[in-house]
C-alpha positions as CSV (number, residue, x, y, z in Angstrom):
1,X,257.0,-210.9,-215.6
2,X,258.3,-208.1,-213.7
3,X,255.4,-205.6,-214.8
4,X,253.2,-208.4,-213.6
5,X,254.2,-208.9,-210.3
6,X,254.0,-205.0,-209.7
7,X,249.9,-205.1,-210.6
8,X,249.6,-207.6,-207.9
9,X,251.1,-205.9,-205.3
10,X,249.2,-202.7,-206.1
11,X,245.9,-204.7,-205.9
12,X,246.8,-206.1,-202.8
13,X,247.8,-202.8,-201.0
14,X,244.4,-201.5,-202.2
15,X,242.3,-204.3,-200.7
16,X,243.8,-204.0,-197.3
17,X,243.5,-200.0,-197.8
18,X,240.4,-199.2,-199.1
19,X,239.9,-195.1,-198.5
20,X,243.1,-195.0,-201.2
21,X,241.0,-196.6,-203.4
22,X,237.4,-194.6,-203.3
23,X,238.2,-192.4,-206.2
24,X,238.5,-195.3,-208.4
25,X,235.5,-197.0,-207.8
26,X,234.4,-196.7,-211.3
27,X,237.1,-198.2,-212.4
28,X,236.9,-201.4,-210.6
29,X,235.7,-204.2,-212.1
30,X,231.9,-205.5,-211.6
31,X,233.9,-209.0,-209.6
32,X,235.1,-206.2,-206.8
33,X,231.3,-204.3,-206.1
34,X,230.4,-206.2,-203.5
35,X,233.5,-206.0,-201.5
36,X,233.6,-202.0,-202.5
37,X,230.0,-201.7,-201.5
38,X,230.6,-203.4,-197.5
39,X,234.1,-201.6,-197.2
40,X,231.1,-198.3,-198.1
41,X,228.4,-199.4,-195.1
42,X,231.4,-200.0,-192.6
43,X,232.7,-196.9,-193.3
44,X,229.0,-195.4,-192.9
45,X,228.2,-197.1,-189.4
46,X,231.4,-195.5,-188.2
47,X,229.9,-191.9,-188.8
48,X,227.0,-192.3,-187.1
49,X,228.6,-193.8,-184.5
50,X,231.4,-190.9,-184.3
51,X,228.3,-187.9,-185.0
52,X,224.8,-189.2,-183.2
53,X,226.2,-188.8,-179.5
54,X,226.8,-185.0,-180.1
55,X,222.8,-185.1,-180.8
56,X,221.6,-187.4,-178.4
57,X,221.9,-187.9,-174.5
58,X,221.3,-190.1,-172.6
59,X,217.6,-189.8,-172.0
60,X,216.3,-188.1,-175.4
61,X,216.2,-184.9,-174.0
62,X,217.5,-182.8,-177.1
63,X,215.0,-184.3,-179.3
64,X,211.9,-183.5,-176.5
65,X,212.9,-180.4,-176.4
66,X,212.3,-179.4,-179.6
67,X,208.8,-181.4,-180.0
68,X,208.2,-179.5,-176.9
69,X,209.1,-175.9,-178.4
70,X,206.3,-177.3,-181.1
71,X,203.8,-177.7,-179.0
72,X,204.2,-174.6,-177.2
73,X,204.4,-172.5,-180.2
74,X,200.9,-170.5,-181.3
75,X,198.3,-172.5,-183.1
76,X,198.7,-171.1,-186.8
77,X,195.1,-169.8,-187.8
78,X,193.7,-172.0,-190.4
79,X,192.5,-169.1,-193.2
80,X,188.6,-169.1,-194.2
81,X,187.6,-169.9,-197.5
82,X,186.1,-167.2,-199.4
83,X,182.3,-167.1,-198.6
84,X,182.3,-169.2,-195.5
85,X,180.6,-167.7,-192.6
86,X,182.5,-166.2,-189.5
87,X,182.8,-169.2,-187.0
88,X,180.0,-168.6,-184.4
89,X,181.5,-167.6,-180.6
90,X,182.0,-170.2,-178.2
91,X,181.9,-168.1,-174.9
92,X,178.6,-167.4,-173.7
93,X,177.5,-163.7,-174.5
94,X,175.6,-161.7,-171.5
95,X,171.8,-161.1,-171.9
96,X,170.6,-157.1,-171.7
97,X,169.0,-156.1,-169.2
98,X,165.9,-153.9,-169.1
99,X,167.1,-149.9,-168.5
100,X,165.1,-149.2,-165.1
101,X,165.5,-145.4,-165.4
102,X,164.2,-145.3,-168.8
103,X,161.1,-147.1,-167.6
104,X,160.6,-144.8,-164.7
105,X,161.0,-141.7,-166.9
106,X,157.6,-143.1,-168.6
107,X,155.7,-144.5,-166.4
108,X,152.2,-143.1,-166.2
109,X,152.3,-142.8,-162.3
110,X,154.3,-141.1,-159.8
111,X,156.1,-142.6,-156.7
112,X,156.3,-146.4,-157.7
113,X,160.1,-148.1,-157.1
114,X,161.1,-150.5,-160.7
115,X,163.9,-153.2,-159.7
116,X,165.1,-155.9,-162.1
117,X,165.4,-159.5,-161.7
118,X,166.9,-160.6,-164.5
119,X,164.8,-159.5,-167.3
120,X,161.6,-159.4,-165.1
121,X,160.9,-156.3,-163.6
122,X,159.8,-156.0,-160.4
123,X,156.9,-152.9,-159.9
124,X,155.8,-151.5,-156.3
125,X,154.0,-148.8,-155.2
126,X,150.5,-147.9,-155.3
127,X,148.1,-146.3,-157.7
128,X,144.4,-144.7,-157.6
129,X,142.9,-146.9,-159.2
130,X,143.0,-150.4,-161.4
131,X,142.9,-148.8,-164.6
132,X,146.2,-146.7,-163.5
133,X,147.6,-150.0,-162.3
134,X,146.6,-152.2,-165.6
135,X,148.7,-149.1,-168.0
136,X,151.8,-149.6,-165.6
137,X,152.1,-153.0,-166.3
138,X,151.3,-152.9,-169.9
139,X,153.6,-150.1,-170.2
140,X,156.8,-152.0,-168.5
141,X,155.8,-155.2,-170.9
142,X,156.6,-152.9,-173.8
143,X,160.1,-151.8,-172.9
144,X,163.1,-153.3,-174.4
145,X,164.4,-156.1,-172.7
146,X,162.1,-157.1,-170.4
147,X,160.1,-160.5,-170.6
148,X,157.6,-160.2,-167.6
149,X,156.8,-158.1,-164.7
150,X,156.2,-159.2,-161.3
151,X,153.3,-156.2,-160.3
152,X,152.6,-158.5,-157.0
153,X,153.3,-154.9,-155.0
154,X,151.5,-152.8,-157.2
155,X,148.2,-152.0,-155.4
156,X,145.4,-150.2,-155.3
157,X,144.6,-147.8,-152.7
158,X,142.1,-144.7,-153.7
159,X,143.5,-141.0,-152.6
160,X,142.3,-139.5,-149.4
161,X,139.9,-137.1,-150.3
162,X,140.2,-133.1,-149.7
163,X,136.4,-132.7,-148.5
164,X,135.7,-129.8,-146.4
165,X,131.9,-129.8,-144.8
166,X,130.9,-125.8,-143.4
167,X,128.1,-126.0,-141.3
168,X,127.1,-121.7,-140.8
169,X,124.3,-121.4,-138.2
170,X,123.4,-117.5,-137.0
171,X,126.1,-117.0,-134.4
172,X,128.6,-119.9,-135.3
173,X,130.5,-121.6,-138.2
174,X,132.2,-125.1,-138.2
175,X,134.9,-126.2,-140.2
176,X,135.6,-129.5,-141.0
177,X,137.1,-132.5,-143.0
178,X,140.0,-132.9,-144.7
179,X,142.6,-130.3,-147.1
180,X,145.6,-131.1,-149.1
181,X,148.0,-128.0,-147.0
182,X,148.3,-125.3,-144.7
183,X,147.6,-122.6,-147.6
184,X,144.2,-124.0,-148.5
185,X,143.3,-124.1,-145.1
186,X,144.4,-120.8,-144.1
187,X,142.7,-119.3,-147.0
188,X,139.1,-121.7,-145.8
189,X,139.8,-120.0,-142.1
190,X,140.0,-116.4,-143.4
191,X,137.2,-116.2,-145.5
192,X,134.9,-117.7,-142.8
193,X,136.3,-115.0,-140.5
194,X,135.6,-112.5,-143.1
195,X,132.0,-113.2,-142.4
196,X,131.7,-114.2,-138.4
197,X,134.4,-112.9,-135.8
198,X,136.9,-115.0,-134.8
199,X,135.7,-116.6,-131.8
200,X,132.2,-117.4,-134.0
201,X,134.9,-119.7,-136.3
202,X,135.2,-123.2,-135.0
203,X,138.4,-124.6,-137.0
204,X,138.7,-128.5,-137.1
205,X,140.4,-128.8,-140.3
206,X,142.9,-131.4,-140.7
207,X,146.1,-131.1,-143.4
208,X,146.6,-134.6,-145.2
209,X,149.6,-134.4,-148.0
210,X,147.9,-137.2,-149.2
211,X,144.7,-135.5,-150.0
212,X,144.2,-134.5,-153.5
213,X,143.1,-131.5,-154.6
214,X,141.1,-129.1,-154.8
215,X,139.2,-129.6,-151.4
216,X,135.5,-130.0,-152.6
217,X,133.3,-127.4,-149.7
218,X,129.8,-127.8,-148.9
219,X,127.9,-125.8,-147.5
220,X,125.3,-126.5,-144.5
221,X,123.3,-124.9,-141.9
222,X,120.7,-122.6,-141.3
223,X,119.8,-119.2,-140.2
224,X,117.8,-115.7,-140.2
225,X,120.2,-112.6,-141.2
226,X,119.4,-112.6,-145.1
227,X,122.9,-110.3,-145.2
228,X,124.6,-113.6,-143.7
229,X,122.9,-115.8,-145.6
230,X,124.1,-114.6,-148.8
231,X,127.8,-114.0,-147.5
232,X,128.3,-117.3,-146.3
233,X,126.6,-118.7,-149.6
234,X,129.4,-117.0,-151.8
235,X,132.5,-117.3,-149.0
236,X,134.8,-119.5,-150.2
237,X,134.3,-118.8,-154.2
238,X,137.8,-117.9,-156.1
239,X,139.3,-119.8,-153.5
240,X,142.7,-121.5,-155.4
241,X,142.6,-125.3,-154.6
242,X,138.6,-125.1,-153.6
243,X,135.6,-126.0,-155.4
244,X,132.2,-125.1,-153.7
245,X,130.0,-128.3,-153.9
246,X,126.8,-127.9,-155.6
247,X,125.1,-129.8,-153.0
248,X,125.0,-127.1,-150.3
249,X,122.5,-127.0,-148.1
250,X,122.3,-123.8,-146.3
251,X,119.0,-122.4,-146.0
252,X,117.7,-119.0,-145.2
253,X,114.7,-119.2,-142.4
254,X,111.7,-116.9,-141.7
255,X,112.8,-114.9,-138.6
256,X,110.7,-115.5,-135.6
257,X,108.0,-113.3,-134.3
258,X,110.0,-111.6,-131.8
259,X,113.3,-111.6,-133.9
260,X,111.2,-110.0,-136.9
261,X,109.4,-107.7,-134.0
262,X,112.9,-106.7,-132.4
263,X,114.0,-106.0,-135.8
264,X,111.7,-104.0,-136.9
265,X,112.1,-101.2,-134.1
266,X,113.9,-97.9,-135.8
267,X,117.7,-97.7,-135.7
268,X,119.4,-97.0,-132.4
269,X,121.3,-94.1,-133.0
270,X,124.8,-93.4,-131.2
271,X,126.8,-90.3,-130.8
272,X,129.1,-90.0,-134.0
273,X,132.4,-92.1,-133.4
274,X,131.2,-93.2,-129.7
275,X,129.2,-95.7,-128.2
276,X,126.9,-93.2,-126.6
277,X,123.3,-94.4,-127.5
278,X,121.2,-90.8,-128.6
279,X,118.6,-89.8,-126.1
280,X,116.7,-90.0,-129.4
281,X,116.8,-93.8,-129.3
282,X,115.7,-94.8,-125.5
283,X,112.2,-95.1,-126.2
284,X,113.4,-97.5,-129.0
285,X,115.1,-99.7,-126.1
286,X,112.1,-99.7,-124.0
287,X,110.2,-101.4,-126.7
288,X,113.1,-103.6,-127.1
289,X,112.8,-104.6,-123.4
290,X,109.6,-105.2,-123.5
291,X,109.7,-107.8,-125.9
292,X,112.1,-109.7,-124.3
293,X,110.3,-109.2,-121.2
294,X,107.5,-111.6,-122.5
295,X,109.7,-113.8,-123.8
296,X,112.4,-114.5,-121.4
297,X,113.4,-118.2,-122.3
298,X,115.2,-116.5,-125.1
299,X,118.7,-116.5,-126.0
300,X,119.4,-113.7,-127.9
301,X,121.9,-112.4,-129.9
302,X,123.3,-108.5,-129.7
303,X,125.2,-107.4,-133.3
304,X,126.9,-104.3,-133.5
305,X,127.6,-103.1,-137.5
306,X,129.3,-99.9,-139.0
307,X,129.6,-98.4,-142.8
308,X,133.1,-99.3,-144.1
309,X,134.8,-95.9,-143.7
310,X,137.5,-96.0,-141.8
311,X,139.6,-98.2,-140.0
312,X,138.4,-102.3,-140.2
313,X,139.8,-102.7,-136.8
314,X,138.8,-99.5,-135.1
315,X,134.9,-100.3,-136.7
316,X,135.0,-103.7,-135.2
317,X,135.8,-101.8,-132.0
318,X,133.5,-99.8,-132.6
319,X,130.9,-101.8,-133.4
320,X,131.6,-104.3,-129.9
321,X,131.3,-100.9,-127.8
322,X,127.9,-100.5,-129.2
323,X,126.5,-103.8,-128.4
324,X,127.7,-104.0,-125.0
325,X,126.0,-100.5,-124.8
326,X,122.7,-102.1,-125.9
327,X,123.1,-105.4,-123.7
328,X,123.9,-102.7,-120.7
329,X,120.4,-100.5,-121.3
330,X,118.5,-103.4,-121.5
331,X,119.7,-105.2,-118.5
332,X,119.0,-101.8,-116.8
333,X,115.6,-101.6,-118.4
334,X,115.1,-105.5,-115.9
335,X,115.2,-107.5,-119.0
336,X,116.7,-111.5,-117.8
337,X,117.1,-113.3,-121.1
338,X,120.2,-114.6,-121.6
339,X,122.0,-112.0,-124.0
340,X,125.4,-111.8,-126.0
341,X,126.9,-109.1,-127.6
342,X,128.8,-109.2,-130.6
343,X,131.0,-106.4,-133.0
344,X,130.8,-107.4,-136.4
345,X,132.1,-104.4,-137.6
346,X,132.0,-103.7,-141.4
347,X,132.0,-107.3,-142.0
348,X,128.4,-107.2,-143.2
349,X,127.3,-104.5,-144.9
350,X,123.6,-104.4,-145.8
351,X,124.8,-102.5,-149.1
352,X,128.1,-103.2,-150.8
353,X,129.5,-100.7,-151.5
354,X,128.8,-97.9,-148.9
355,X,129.5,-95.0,-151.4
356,X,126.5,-92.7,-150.1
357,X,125.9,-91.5,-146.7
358,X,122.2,-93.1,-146.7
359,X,123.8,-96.2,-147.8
360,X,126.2,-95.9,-144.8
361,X,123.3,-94.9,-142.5
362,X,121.5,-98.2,-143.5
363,X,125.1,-99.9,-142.4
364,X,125.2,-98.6,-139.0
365,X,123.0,-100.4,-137.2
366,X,122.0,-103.1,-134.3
367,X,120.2,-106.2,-135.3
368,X,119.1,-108.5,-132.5
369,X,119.3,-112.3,-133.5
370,X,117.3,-115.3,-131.7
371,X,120.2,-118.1,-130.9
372,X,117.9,-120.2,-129.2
């Protein structure tokens, strides 16, 4: 009975302490479970009681934190599957734009200003000519990148022209019109001077950089000296930046009665190197006067020549003193016609070259010319 009594207590003890009893749960008896088993839940609740406030305060804040640390972590790139395409961009991708220099480089006229507008090109300027204006455009349509052209300030406007009229009478030449610079100018001034004397050369050309070249020359006028006829004819051939029009007009004119008359008369010889007329020669001016003495309404014109030896300038001075010789005996001989003396120098000889003393002869001479 004793041993008895002792299992009782021990069962007792156990049931109102339960943690010295957990390693023998598997020796309890199926009638005990259920008392094991809520002893086991109580003991449970008292943990997370005793562990969950060292997790959580009072507002959550531990556990947003870390959902917050998730969000702001880096999206993990999803891996493509083998053979899928690359995922088109989503940002918008900038359109080219036409390459303005490039198109200038090739246009196929000078001086026009490209700008873009977008991928329309804008075109000013102005060209010769619509068929210069229609290859601009259609040139800056081809060009990469461009999708129209705006050519509203493209125009038309047709070059000044380089056109040079020479009017040559017997004592006079006019220039005029239009040249492209100074050069061709000075060259159109110096070949009419190579013909008349400078004060003979009436200059009205006008430089125009916007004139094109070559200057187109044509020839008009009129006159008597078959010598000056034929000088001014050929003048301004070989010129650089000239072309002589094949329209000229010039003409070479039957010499009047008295001019053919006055001409005819021997040579008036002078005193080698002087303007001393030969004694030789004065019966020779007093025909001379006498023509003019029945014709006194005429103006008429006095030209001193030399050969081509020596000096140009000293034979134009020459020549001058010679005339004014003439015009002096005349006057002297009563003679009122209105008269002009001019040195021409060796400006035109009569034979080209003077190689031969008769051919020199034939150069010195005074030629009387009707002006009017």
């Amino acid at each position: 009975m004793a041993e008895v009594n002792t299992d009782e207590e021990e069962r007792r003890a156990a049931v109102a302490n339960p943690q010295s009893r957990g390693v023998a749960l598997a020796d309890e008896s199926p009638d005990e479970l259920p008392a094991l088993l809520a002893i086991a839940v109580g003991v449970a609740i008292l943990a997370i009681g005793i562990v969950w406030p060292s997790i959580q305060n009072d507002d959550g804040g531990a556990i947003v934190t870390e959902v917050a640390e998730v969000e702001d972590a880096a999206p993990v790139e999803e891996e493509e599957e083998p053979g899928e395409a690359p995922a088109e961009p989503t940002e918008d991708v900038e359109a080219a734009l036409p390459d303005l220099p490039a198109i200038e480089a090739g246009l196929p006229a000078a001086g026009l200003a490209l700008a873009a507008d977008g991928n329309t090109v804008v075109v000013t300027g102005t060209v010769p000519d619509d068929d210069t204006r229609n290859a601009v455009i259609a040139f800056v349509e081809g060009q990469p990148n461009v999708d129209a052209v705006d050519a509203t300030g493209l125009v038309v406007e047709a070059p000044v022209a380089a056109e040079v009229a020479v009017t040559a009478a017997q004592v006079s030449i006019v220039l005029e019109g239009i040249v492209p610079d100074e050069a061709t100018r000075n060259a159109i001034y110096d070949r009419a001077v190579s013909v008349y004397s400078e004060a003979q050369v009436d200059d009205q050309l006008v430089v125009d950089a916007a004139a094109a070249p070559p200057a187109t020359v044509t020839i008009g006028g009129s006159m008597t000296d078959p010598v000056l006829f034929q000088q001014v004819l050929t003048a301004f051939d070989g010129l650089d930046g000239v072309e002589v029009s094949a329209d000229s007009t010039i003409v070479l004119e039957e010499s009047d009665e008295v001019e053919a008359s006055l001409n005819s008369l021997e040579p008036i010889q002078f005193a080698s190197g002087s303007a001393l007329v030969e004694p030789a020669s004065e019966p020779i001016l007093d025909q001379a006067a006498a023509f003019l003495t029945e014709n006194p309404d005429l103006v008429i014109e006095i030209g001193g020549h030399t050969d081509s030896v020596g000096d140009a300038a000293g034979n134009e001075s020459l020549s001058q003193a010679r005339a004014e010789a003439v015009k002096a005996a005349l006057e002297a001989r009563g003679v009122t016609n209105q008269l002009s003396a001019v040195g021409f120098g060796e400006r035109r000889l009569k034979v080209n070259p003077d190689e031969t003393p008769e051919d020199q002869r034939m150069n010195r001479r005074i030629e009387f010319r009707i002006i009017s």
